[in-house]
Backbone as CSV, one residue per row, in Angstrom:
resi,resn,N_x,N_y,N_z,CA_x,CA_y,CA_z,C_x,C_y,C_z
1,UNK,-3.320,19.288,-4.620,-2.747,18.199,-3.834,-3.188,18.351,-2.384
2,UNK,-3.859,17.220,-2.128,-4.292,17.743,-0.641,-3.627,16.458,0.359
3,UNK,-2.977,17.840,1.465,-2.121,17.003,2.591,-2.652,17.098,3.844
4,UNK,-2.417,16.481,4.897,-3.073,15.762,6.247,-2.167,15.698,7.254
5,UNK,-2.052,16.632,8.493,-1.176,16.676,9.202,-1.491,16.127,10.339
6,UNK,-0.481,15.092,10.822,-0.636,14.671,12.038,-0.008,14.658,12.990
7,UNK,0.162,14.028,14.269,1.146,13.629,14.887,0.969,12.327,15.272
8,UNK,2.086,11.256,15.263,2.448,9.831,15.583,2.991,9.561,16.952
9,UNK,3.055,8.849,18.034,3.899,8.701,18.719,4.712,7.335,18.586
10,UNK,6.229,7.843,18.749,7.167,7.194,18.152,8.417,6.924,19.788
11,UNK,8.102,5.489,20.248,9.002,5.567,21.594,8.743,6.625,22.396
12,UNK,7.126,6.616,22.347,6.219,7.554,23.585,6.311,9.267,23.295
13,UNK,7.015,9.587,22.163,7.536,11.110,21.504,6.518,11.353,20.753
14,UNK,6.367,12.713,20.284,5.837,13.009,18.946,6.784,12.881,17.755
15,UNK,5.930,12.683,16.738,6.435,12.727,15.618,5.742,13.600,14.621
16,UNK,5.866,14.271,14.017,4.906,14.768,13.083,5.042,14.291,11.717
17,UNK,4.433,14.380,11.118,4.038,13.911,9.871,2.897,14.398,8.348
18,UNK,2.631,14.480,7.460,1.800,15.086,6.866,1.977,13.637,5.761
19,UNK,0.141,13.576,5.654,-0.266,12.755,4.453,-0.550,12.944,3.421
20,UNK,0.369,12.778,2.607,0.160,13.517,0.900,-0.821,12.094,0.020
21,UNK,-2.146,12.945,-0.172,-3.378,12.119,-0.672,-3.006,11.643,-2.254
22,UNK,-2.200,12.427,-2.514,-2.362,12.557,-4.247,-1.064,10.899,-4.373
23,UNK,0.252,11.077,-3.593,1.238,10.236,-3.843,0.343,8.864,-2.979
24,UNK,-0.462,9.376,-1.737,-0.486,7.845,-1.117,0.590,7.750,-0.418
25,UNK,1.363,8.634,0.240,2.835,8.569,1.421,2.493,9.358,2.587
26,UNK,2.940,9.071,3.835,3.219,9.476,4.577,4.840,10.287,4.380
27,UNK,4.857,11.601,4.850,6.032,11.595,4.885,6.340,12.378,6.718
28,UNK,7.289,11.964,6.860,7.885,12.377,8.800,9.049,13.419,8.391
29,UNK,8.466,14.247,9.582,9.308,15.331,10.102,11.405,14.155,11.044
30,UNK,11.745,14.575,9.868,13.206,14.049,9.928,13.707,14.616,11.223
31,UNK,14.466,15.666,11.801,14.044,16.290,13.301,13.812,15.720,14.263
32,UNK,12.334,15.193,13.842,11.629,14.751,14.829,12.143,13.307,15.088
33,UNK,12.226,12.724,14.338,12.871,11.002,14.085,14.596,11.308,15.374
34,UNK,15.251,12.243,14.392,16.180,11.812,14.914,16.577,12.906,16.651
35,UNK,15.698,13.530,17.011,15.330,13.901,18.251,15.143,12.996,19.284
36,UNK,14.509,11.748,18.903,13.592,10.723,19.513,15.019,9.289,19.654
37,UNK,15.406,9.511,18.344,16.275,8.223,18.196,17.762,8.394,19.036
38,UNK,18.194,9.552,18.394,19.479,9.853,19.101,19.474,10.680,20.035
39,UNK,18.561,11.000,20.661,18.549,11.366,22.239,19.211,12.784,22.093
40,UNK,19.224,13.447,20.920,20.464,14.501,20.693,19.537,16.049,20.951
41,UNK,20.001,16.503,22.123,19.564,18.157,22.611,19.711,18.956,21.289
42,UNK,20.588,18.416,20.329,20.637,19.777,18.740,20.179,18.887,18.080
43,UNK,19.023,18.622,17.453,18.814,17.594,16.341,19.248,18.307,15.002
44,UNK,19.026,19.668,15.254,19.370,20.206,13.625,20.564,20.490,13.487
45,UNK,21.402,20.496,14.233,22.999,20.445,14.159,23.348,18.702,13.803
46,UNK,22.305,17.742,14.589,23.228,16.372,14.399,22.590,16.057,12.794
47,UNK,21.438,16.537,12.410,20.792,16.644,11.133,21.792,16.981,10.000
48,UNK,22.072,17.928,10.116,23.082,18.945,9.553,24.257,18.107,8.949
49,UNK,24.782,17.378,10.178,26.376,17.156,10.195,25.650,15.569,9.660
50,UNK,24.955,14.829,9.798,24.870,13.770,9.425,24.598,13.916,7.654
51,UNK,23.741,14.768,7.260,23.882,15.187,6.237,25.339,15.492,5.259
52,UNK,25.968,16.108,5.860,27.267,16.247,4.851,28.186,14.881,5.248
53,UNK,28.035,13.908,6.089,28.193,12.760,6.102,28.064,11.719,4.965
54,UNK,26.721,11.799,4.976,26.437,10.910,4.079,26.477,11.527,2.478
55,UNK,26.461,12.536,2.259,26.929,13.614,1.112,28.275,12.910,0.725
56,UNK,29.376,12.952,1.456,30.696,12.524,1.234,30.921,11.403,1.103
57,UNK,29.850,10.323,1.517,29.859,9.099,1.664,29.405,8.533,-0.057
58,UNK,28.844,9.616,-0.788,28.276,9.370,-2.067,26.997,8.993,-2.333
59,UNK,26.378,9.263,-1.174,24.945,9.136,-0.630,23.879,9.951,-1.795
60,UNK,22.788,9.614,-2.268,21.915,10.186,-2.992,20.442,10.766,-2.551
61,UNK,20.659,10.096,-0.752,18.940,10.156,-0.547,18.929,11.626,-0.459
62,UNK,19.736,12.450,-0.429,19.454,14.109,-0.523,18.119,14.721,-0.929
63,UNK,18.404,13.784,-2.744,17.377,13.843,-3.708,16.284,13.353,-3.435
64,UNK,15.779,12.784,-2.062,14.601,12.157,-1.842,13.930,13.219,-0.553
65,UNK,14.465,14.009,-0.178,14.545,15.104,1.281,13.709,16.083,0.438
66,UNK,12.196,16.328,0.957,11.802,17.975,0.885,11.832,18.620,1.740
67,UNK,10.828,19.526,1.413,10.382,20.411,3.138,9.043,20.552,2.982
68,UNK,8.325,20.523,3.970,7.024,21.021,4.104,6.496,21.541,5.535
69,UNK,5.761,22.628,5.367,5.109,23.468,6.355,4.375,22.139,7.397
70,UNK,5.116,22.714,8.797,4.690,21.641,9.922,4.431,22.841,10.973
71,UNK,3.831,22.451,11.963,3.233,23.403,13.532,4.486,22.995,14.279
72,UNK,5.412,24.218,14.986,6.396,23.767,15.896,5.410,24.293,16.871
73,UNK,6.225,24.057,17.954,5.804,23.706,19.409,5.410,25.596,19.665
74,UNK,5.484,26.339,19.199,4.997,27.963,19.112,3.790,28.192,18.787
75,UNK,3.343,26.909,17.792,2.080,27.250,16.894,1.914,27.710,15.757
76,UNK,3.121,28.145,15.572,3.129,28.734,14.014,4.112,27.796,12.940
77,UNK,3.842,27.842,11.745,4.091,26.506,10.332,5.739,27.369,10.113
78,UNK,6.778,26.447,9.658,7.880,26.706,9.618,8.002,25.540,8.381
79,UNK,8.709,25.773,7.826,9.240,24.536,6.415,10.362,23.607,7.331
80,UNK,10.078,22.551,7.275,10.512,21.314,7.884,10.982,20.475,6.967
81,UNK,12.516,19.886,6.882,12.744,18.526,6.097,11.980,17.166,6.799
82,UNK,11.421,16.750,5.627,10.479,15.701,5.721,11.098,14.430,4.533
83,UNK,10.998,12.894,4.819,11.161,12.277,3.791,9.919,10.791,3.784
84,UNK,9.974,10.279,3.011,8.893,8.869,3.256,9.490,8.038,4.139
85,UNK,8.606,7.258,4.110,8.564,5.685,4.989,10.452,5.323,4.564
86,UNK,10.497,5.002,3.444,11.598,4.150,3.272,12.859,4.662,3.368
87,UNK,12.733,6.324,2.555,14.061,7.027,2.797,14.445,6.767,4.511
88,UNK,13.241,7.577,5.389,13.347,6.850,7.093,14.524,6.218,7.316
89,UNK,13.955,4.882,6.565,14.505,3.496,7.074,16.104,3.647,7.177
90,UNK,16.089,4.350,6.056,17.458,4.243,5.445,17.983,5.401,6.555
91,UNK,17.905,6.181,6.719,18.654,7.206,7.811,18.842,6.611,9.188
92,UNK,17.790,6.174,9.278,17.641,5.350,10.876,19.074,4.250,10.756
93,UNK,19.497,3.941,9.490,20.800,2.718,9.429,22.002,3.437,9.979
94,UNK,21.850,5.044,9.370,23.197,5.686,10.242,23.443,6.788,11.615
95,UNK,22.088,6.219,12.217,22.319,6.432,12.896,22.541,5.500,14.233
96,UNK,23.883,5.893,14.861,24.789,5.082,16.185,23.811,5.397,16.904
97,UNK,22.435,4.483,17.522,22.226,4.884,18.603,21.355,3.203,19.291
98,UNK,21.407,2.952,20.481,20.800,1.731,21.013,19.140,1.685,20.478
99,UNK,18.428,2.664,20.242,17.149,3.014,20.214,16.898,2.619,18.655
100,UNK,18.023,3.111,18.045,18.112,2.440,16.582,18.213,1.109,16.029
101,UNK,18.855,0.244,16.690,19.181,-0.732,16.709,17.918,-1.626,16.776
102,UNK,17.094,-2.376,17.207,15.911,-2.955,16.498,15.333,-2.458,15.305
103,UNK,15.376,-1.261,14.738,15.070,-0.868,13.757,15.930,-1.902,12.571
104,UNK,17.796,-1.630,12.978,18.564,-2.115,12.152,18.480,-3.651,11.921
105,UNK,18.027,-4.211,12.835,17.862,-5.540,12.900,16.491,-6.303,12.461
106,UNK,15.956,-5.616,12.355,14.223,-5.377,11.880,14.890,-5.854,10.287
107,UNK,15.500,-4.913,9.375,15.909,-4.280,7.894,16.354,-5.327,8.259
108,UNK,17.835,-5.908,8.705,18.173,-6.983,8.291,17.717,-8.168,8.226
109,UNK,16.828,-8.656,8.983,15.982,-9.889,8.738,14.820,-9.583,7.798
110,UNK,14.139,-8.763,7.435,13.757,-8.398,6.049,14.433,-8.573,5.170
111,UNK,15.278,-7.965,5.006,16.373,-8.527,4.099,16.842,-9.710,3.730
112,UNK,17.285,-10.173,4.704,17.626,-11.976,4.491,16.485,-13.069,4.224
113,UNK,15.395,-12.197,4.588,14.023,-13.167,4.370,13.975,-13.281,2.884
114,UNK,13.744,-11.481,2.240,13.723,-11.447,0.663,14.481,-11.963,0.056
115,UNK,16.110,-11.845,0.120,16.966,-13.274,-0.429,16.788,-14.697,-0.634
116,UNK,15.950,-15.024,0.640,15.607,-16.096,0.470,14.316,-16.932,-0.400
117,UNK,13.489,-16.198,-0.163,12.239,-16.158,-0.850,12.536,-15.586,-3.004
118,UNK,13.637,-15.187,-2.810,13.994,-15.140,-4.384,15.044,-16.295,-4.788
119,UNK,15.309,-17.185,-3.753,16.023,-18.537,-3.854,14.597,-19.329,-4.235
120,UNK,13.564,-19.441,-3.153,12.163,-20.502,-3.088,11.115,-19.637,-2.816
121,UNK,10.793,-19.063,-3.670,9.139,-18.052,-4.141,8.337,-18.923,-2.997
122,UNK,8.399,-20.232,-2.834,7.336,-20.820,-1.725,7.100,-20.590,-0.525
123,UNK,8.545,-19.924,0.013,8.314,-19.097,1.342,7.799,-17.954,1.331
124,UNK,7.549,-16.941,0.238,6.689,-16.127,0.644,5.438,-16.184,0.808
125,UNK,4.604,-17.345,0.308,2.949,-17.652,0.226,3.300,-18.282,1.914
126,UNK,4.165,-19.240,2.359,4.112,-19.579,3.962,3.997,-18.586,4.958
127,UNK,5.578,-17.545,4.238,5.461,-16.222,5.418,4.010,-15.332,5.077
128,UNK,3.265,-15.389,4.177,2.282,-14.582,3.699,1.166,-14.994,5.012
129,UNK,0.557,-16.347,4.423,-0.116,-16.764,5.545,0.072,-16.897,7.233
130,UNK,1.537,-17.115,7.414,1.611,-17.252,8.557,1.299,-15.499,9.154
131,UNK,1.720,-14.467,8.677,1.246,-12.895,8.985,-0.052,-13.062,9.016
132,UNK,-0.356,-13.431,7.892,-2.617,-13.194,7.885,-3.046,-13.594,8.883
133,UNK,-2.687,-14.746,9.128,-2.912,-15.197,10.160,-3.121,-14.739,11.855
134,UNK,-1.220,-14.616,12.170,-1.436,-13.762,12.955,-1.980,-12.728,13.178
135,UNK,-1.971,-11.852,12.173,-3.050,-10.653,11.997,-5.109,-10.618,12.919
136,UNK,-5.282,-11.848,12.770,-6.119,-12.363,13.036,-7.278,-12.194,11.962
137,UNK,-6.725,-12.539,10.836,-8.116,-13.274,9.456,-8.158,-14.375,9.767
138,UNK,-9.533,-14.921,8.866,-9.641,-15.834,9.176,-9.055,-16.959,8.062
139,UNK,-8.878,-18.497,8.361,-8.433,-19.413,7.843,-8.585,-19.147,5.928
140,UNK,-10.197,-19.285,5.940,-10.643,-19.342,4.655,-10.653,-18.261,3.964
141,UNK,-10.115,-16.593,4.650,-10.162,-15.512,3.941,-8.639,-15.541,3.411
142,UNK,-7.403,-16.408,4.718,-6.276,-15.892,3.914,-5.910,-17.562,2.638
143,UNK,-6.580,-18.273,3.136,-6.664,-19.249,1.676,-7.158,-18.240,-0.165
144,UNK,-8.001,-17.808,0.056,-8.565,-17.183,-0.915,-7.940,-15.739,-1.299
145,UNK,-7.061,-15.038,-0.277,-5.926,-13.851,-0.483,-4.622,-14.463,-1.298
146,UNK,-4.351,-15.389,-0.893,-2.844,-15.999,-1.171,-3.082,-16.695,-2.861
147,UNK,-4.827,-17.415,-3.377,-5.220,-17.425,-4.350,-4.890,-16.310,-5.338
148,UNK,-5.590,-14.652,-5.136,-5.496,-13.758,-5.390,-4.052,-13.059,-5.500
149,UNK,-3.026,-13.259,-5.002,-1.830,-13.161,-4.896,-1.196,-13.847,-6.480
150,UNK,-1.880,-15.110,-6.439,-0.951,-16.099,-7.476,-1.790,-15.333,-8.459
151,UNK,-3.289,-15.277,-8.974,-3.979,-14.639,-10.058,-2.858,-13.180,-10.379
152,UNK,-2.692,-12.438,-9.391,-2.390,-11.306,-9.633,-0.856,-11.436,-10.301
153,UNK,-0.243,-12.485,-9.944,1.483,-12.793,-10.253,1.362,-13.176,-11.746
154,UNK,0.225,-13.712,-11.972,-0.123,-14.488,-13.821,-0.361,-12.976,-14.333
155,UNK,-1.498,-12.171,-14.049,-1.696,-10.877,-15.069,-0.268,-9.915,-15.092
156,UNK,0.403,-9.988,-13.846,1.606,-8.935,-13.917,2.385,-9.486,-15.139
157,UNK,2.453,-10.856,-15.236,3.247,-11.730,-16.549,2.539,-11.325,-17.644
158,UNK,1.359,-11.428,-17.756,1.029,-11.623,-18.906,1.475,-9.865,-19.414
159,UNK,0.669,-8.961,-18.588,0.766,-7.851,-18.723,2.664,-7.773,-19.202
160,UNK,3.299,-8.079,-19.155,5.296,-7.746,-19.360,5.489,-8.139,-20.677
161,UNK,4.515,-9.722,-20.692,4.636,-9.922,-22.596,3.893,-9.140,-23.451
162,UNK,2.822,-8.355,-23.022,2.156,-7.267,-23.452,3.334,-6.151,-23.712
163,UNK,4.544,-5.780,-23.668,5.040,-4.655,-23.021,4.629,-3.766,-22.347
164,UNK,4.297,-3.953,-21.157,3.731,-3.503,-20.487,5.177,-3.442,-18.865
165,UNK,5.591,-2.673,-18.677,6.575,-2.519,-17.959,6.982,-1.702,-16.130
166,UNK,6.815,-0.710,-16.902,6.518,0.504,-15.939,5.424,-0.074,-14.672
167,UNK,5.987,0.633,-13.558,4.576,0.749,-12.418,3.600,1.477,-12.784
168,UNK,3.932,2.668,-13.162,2.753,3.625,-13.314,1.807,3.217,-14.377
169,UNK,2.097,1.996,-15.543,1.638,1.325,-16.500,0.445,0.566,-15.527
170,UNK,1.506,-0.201,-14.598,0.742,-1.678,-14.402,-0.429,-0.466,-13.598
171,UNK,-0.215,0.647,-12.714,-1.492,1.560,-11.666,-2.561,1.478,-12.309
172,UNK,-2.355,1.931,-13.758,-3.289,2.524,-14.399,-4.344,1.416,-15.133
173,UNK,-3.156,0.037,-15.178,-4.572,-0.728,-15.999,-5.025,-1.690,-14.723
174,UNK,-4.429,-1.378,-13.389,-5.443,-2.132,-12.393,-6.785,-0.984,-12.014
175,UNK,-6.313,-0.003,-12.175,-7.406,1.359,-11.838,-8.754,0.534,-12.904
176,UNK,-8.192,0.109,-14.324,-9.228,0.545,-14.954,-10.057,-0.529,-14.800
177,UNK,-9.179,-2.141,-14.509,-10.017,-3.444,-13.645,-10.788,-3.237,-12.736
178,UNK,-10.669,-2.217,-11.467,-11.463,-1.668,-10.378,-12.523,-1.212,-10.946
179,UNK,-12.322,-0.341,-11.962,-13.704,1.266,-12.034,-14.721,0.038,-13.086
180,UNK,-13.880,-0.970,-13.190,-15.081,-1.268,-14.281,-15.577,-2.254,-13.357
181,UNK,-15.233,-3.231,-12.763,-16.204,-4.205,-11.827,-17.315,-3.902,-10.628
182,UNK,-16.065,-2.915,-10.046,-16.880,-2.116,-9.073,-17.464,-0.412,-8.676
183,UNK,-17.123,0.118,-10.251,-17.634,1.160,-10.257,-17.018,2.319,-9.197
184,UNK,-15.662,1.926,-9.299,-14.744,2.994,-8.191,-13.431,2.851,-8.667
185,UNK,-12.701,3.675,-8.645,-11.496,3.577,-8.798,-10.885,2.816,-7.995
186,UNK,-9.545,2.962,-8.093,-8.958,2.134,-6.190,-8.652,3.216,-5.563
187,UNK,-8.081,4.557,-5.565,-8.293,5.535,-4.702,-9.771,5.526,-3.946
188,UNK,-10.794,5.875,-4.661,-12.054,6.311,-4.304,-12.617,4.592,-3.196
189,UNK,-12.349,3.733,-3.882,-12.687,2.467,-3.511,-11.892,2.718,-1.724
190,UNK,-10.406,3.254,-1.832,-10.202,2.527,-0.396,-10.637,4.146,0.386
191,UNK,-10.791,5.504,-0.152,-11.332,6.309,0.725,-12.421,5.957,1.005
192,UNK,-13.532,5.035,0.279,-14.758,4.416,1.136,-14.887,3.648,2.348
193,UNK,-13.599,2.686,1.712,-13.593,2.056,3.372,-12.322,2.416,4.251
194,UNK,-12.298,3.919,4.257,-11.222,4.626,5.041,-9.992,4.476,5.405
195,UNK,-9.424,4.140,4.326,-7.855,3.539,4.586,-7.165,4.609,3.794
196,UNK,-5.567,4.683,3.998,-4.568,5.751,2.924,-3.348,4.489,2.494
197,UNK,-2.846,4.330,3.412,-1.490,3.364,2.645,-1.693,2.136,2.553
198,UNK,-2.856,1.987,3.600,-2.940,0.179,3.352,-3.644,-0.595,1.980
199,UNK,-3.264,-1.531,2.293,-3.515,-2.511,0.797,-4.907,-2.727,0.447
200,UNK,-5.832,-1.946,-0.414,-7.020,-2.597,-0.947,-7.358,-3.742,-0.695
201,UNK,-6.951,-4.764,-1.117,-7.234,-6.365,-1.074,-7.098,-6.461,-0.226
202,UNK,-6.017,-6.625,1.108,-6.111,-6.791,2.327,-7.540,-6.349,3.186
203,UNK,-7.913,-5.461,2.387,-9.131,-5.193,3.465,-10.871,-4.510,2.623
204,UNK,-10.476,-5.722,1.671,-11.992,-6.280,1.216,-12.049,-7.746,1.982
205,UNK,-13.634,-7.961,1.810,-14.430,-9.211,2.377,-14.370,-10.182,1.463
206,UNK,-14.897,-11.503,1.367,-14.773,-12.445,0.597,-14.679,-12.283,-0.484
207,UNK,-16.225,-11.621,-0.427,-16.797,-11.721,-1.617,-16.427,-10.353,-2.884
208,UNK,-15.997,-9.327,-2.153,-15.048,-7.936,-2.634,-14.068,-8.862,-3.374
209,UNK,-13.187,-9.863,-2.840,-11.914,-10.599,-3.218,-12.013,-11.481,-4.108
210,UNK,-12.894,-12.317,-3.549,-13.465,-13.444,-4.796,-13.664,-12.302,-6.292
211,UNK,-14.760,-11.011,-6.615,-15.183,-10.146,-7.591,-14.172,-9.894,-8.191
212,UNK,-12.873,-9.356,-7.436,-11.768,-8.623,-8.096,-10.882,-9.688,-8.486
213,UNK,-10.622,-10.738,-8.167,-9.943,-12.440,-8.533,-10.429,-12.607,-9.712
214,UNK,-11.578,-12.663,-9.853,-12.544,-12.897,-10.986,-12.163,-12.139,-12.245
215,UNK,-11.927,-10.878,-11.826,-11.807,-9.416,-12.599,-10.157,-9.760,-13.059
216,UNK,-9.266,-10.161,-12.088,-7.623,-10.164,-13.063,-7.881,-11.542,-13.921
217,UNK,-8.267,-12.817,-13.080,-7.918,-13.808,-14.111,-8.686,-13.614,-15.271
218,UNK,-10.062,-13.345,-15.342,-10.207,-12.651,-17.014,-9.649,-11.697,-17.295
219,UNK,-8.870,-10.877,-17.087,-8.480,-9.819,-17.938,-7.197,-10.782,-18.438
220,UNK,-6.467,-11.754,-17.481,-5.746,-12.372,-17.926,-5.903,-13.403,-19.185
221,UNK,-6.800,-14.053,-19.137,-7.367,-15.012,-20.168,-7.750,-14.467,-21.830
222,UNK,-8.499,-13.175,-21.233,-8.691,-12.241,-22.708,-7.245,-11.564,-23.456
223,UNK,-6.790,-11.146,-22.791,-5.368,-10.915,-23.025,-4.331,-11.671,-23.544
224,UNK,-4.110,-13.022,-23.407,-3.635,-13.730,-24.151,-4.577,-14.421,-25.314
225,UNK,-6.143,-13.999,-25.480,-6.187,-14.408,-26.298,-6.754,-13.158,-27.528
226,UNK,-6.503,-12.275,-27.292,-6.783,-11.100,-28.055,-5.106,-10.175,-27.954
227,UNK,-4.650,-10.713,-27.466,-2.663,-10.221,-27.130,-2.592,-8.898,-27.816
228,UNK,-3.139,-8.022,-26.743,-3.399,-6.261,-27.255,-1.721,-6.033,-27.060
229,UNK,-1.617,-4.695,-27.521,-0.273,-4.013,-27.527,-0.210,-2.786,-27.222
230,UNK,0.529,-2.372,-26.243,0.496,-0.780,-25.782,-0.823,-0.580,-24.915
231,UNK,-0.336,0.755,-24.101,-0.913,0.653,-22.871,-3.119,0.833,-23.453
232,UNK,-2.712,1.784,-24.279,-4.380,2.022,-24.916,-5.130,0.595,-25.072
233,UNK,-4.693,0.010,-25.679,-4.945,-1.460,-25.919,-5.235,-2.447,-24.441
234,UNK,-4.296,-2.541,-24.321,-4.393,-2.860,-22.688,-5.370,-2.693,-21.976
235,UNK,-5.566,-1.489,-21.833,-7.241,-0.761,-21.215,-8.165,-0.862,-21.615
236,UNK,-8.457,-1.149,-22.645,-9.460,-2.132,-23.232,-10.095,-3.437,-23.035
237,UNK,-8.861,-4.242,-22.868,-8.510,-5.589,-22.288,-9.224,-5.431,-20.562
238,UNK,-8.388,-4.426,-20.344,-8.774,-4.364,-18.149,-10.089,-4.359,-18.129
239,UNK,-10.915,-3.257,-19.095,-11.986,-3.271,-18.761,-13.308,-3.886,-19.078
240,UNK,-12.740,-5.003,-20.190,-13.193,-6.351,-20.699,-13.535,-6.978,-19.080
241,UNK,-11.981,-7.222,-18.485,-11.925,-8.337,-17.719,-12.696,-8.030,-16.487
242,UNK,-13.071,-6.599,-15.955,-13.334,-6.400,-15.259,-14.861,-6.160,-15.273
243,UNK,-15.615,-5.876,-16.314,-16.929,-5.999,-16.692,-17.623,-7.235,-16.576
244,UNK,-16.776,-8.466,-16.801,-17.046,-9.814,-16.785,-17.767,-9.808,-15.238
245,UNK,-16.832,-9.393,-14.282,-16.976,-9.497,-12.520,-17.910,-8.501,-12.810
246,UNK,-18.130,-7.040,-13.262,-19.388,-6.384,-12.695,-21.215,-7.050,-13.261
247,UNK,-20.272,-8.061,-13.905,-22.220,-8.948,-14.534,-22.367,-9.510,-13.059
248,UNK,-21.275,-10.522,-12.915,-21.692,-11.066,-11.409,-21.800,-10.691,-10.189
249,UNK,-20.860,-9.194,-9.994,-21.510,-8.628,-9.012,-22.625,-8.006,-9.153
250,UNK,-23.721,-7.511,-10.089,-24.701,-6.831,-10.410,-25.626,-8.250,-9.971
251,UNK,-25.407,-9.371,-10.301,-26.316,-10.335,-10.308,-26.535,-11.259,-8.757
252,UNK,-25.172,-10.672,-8.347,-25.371,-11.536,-6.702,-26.078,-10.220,-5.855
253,UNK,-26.169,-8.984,-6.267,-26.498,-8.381,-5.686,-28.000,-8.558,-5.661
254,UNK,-28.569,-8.529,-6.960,-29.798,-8.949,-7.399,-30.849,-9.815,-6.307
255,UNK,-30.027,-10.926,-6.503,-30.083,-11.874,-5.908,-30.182,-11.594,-3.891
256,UNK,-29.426,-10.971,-3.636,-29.019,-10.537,-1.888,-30.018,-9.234,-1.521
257,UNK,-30.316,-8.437,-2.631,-30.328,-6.645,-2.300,-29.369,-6.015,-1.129
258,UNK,-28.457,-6.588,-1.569,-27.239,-6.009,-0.546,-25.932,-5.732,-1.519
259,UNK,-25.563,-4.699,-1.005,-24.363,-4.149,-1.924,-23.207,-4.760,-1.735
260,UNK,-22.360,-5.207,-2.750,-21.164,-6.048,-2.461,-20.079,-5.140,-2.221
261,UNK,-20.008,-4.286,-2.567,-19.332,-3.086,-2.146,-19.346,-2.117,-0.575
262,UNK,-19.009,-2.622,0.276,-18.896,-2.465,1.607,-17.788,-1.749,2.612
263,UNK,-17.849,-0.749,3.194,-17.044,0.272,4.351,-16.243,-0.975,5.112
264,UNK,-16.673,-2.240,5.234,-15.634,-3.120,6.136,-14.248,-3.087,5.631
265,UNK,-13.341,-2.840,6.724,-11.856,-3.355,6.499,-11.426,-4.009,6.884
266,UNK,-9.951,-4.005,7.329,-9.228,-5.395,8.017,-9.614,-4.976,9.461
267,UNK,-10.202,-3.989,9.611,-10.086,-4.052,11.249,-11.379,-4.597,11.555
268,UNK,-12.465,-4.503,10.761,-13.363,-5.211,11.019,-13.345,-6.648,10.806
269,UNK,-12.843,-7.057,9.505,-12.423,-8.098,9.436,-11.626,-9.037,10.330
270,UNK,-10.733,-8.388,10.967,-10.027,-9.318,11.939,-10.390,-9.193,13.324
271,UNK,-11.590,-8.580,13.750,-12.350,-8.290,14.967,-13.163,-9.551,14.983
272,UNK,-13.940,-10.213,13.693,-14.685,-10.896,13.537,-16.088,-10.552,13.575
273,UNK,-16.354,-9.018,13.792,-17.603,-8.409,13.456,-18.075,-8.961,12.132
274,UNK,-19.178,-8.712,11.789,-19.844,-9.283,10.740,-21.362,-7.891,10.594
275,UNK,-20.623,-6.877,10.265,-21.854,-5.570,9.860,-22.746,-6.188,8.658
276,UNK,-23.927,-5.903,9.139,-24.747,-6.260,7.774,-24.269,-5.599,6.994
277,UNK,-24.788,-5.472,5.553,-24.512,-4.629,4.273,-25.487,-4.000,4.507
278,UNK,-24.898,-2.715,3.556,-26.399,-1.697,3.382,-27.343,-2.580,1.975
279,UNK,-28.426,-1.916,2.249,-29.596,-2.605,1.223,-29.301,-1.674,-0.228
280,UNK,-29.253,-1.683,-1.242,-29.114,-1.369,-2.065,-30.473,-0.490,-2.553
281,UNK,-29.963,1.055,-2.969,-30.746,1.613,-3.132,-31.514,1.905,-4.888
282,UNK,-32.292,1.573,-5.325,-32.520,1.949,-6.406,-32.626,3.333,-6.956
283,UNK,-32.020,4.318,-8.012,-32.522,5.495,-8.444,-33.325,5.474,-9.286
């Protein structure tokens, strides 16, 4: 398992942190969070006591709290409680402090947004675009994301009448849609174009998006009409659907001698750079 230690600054503080490659999480030095948030000279005393707090309260995130070896301010690695992104969120709710408070208000309009959007599914493709947007993509890339969005909402269906259930189900038969169109996994795919938590699709190019669009709605189409069962089966199906897209990416490449498979991300993408492709090398 290989992890990645950093430091963040968080309201001009450090934060430390370590990136666990294998889960795909960040996880933060807890300490450090609430050092920064609650202004508190003992963080491991207010740590402590907030802990058997929420213990009594019938609280479970306990079970979500490790430790891992971090650099204190001496230089030398000490075992540190650390938790993810979301457990975070959730601690940051109890804690009383002004510094906290946009955080809390952040969660709650998230919150009330997702309520709403499970009233009219149509506000999330509005709020979708209106983010891309701001983000600074362009018009016709987040038209063709929000496409890819709806393709991807049909295979997750189809995939459930499959019994097909589980996340770690649905990981494994998008892995096998990836390795077969584009000859990468989606790990390996986004360490190419140097990303850890962010979203694959978010930060492919058109034509990356258009390939892999291509790649769910056939796996979708074959699938209901060959209606495999169980996950083995299934993977069969993914890599049907996804072979379909590696004819046409093999053939636009043909066609370009440029690899459709490209290091650009969203940051290039929303810069509006435009890197050539590399030329495609023959062995």
């Amino acid at each position: 398992m290989k992890k990645t230690n950093s430091i963040t600054l968080f309201n001009q503080k450090e934060v430390r942190r370590v990136w666990d490659e294998e889960k795909e999480l960040w996880y933060f030095s807890i300490i450090d969070v609430i050092e920064v948030l609650a202004e508190n000279k003992r963080p491991r005393k207010y740590w402590n006591d907030l802990k058997k707090k929420l213990s009594c309260e019938g609280s479970q995130l306990s079970a979500k709290i490790g430790q891992l070896k971090m650099e204190s301010p001496d230089g030398k690695m000490y075992l540190t409680d650390v938790t993810d992104t979301e457990t975070l969120l959730r601690l940051i709710q109890s804690i009383p402090s002004p510094k906290a408070e946009p955080f809390k208000l952040w969660l709650a309009k998230v919150g009330y947004e997702r309520m709403e959007e499970m009233e009219d599914p149509e506000l999330s493709f509005d709020r979708a675009m209106k983010t891309y947007l701001q983000k600074g993509y362009s018009e016709k890339w987040v038209n063709q994301r929000l496409k890819s969005i709806e393709v991807r909402k049909d295979l997750i269906g189809e995939w459930g009448e499959r019994g097909i259930k589980e996340d770690l189900e649905f990981a494994l038969l998008t892995d096998e849609i990836t390795k077969a169109w584009s000859d990468r996994s989606v790990k390996d795919y986004k360490k190419f174009k140097g990303l850890k938590k962010e979203n694959l699709r978010d930060n492919m190019t058109n034509l990356e998006l258009a390939l892999n669009t291509l790649a769910e709605v056939s796996t979708t189409e074959i699938s209901k009409k060959k209606k495999p069962k169980g996950i083995e089966s299934n993977k069969q199906v993914a890599r049907a659907g996804g072979l379909a897209a590696k004819k046409a990416r093999i053939e636009i490449e043909k066609q370009t001698g440029e690899s459709v498979i490209t290091t650009r991300n969203a940051k290039i993408l929303m810069s509006g750079q435009n890197k050539k492709l590399p030329k495609i090398v023959k062995k």
